[in-house]
N, C-alpha and C positions, 0 to 999 in steps of 0.2 A: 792547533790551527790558529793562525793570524786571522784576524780581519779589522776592515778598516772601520773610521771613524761616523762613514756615509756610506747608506749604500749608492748603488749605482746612479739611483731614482732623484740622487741629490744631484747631479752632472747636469740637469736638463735647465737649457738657459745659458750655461756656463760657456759654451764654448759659440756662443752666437757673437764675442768677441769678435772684430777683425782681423785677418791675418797680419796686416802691420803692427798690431799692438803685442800679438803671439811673439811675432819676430822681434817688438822691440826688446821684449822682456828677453828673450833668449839673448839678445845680444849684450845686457845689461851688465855682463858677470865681470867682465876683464880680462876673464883666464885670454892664455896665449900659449901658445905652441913654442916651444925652443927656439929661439931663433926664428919666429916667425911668425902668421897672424893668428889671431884668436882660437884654439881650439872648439871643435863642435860639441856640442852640448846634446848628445843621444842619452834616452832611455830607454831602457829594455823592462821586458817584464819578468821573463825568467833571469836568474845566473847566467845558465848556458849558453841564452844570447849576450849577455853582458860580458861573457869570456871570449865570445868571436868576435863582438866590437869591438873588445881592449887592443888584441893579441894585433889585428889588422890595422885598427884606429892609432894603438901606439899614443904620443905624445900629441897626438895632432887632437884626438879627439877627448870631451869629461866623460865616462860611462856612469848612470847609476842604472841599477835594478829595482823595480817595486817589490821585488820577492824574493825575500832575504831566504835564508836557513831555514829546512823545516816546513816551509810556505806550501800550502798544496793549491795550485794554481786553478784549479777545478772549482774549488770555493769562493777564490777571493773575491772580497770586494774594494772597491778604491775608495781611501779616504781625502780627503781635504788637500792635507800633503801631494795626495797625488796626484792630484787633478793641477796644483800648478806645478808641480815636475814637470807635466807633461803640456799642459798651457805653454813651460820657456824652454822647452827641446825645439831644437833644430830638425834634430829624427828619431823619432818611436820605432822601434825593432819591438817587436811581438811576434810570438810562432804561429796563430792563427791556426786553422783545423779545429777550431770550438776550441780549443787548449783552456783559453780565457775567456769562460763563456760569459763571468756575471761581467766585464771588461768591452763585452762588443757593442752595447751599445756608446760606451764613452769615444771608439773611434769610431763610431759612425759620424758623432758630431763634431769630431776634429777634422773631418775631411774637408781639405780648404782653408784650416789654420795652420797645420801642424802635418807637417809631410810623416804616412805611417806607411809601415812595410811590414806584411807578414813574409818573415822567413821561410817557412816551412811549406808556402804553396805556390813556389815553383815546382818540387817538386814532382814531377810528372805521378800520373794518374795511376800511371799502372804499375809504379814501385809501392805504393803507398796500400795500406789495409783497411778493408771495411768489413768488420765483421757482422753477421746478421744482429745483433742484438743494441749493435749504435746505430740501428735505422738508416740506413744509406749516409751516413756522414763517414767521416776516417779515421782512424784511430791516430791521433795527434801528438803520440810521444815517438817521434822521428827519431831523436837522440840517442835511441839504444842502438840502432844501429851506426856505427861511424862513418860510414861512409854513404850514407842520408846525409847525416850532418853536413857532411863535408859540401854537399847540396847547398844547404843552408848559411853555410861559409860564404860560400860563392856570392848565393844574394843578399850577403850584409856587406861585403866587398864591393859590388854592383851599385848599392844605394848609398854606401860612404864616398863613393865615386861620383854621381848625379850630386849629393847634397854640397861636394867640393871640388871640382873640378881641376883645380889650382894643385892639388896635390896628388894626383891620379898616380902617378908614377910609384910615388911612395906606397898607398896603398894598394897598389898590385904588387911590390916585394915584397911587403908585408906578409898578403893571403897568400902568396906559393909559400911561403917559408911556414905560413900557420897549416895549409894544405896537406903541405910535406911532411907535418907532424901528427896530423891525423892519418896520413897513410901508417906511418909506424905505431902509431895507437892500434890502428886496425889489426893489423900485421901481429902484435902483442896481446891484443884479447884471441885470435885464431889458436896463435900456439897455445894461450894458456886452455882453452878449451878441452882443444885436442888430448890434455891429459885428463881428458873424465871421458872413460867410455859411450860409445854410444848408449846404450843402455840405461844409463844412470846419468844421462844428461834430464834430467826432469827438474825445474823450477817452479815452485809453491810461493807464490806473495801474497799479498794482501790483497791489491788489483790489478787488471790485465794491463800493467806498461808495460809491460816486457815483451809483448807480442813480436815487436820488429827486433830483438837481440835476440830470438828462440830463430824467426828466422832466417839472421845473420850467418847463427853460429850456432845453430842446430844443438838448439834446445828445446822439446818440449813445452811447455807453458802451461802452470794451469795458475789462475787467481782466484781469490778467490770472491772479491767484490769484482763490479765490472768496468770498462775501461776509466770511465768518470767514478771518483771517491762521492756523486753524489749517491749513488744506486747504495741501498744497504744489503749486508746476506743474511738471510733470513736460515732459520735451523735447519732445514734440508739443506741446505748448500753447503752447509756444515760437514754434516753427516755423509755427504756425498762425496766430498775432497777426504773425509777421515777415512772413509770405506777404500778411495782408491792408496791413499799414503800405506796403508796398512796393509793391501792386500799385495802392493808392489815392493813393498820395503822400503819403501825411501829415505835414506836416512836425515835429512834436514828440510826443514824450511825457511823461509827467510821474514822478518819484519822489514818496514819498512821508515825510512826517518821522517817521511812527510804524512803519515797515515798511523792513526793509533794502534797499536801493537794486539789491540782484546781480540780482535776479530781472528787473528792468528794463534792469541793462546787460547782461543775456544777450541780451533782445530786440533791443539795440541792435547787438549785434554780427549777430547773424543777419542784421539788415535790412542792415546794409552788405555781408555775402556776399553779399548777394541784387542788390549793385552801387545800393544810393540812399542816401544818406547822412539819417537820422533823429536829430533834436537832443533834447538833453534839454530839457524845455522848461523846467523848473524845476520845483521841490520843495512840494507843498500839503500844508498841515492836513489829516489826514484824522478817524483819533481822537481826537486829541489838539490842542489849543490851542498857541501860544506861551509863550513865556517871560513870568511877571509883568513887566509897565514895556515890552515890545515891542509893535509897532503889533499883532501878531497873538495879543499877549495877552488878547486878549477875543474873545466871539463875532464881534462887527460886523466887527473888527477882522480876524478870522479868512477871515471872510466872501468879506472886500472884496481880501483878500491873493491867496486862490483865483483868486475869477475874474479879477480883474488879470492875473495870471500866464499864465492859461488864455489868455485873451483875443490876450494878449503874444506865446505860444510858437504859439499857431496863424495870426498873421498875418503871423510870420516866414518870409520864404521858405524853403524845403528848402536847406541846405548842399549845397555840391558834391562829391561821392563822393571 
């Protein structure tokens, strides 16, 4: 797990800046568009939005992300660096839904220097999940499901549109063409589901992000810490997922790349006390993206990795004890 050089508590004062000096800084860089005027200067906090701001953004716009590879977005905190990232943006894309909890105070105090957009809360109310144990908030990993995202698409199209006006046209060919390819992502995690029984559709991770891709694509769900990596599982929770892996047969579970892997091979050893032998089934994207230049460096990318793997580890027979 990353984290920054300050935590949050270091932000406070900083952004009592004026907005023309935010703007001036943003405009300081020189970059430029092909052919044309200055490219915008957005930062995102996850990948996932740094991938719908590129794909639609194109040359027009610089993307960086605070939360590289691996990054679990639940904990971070912002350092030094990021506070002037986001001081010389033009626009802050963040998922919002608590996603970035120790991060909400630093936009509180950039409202009015630094235009910010949470992606993730247009989406309407009654797509989205609240399970009882995150206390009436929502569960904020929208991205499993594609066609949330595609939600989410929309409203980074929408604000690269407000922050450029001059290029409107460009960025709506953009987002159909990025739209268009998350219809076939969608389209692509359906089938490949479809070849794991109902029955043996059950996913085990570490923690509950997977909620909105169980009910996409009708999988089951169990994790085994809770939505946010800050909550820890304590021995019965242990013992409680080993009792069901065991008594259901399950043949795999999964780690995950932004969440330490112990939590998961506790459960694995339990289920083997319990005499059935439980495989790991391999390793997903949950928070976090790939490596830039790896196949799972992009959302699609990311996507198609998941359920592969899912697909892979659940139609593996159980190993023998």
């Amino acid at each position: 797990m990353r984290t920054g050089r300050a935590p949050v508590m270091f932000l406070t004062g900083v952004f009592a800046l004026s907005a023309a000096a935010a703007a001036g800084c943003a405009r300081g860089d020189g970059d430029t568009a092909a052919g044309g005027p200055r490219r915008l200067n957005v930062v995102t906090t996850t990948g996932m939005i740094a991938d719908i701001a590129q794909n639609i953004g194109g040359d027009r716009v610089r993307v960086r992300a605070l939360m590289g590879p691996g990054v679990d977005p639940h904990l971070y905190k912002a350092s030094e660096g990021d506070v002037e990232r986001l001081q010389g943006a033009d626009l802050v894309l963040y998922n919002g839904l608590h996603l970035e909890a120790r991060l909400a105070r630093v936009f509180e105090r950039m409202q009015g220097a630094v235009r910010t957009v949470a992606v993730a809360e247009r989406i309407p109310e009654a797509r989205l999940l609240a399970p009882a144990a995150f206390k009436g908030a929502h569960d904020p990993h929208v991205w499993f499901d594609v066609m949330l995202w595609r939600e989410a698409a929309t409203r980074v199209r929408d604000a690269l549109i407000v922050a450029d006006r001059t290029r409107e046209a460009d960025y709506r060919a953009d987002a159909d063409r990025y739209l268009a390819a998350l219809d076939t992502l969608d389209a692509y995690v359906r089938t490949q589901a479809a070849r794991v029984p109902q029955a043996q559709r059950v996913l085990i991770t570490a923690h509950d992000a997977f909620n909105y891709f169980g009910r996409a694509y009708g999988f089951e769900v169990r994790g085994l810490q809770g939505i946010s990596t800050a909550a820890e599982a304590g021995t019965a929770d242990v013992q409680q997922l080993a009792a069901l892996i065991a008594t259901r047969r399950i043949p795999a579970l999964f780690v995950e790349t932004s969440v330490s892997p112990r939590a998961i091979e506790a459960v694995r050893a339990a289920v083997r006390a319990r005499g059935f032998a439980v495989r790991i089934g391999g390793s997903l994207y949950s928070d976090a993206m790939g490596a830039r230049g790896t196949p799972a460096g992009t959302y699609a990318g990311m996507v198609r990795h998941n359920i592969d793997t899912i697909v892979a580890g659940l139609l593996t027979p159980p190993e023998t004890p």
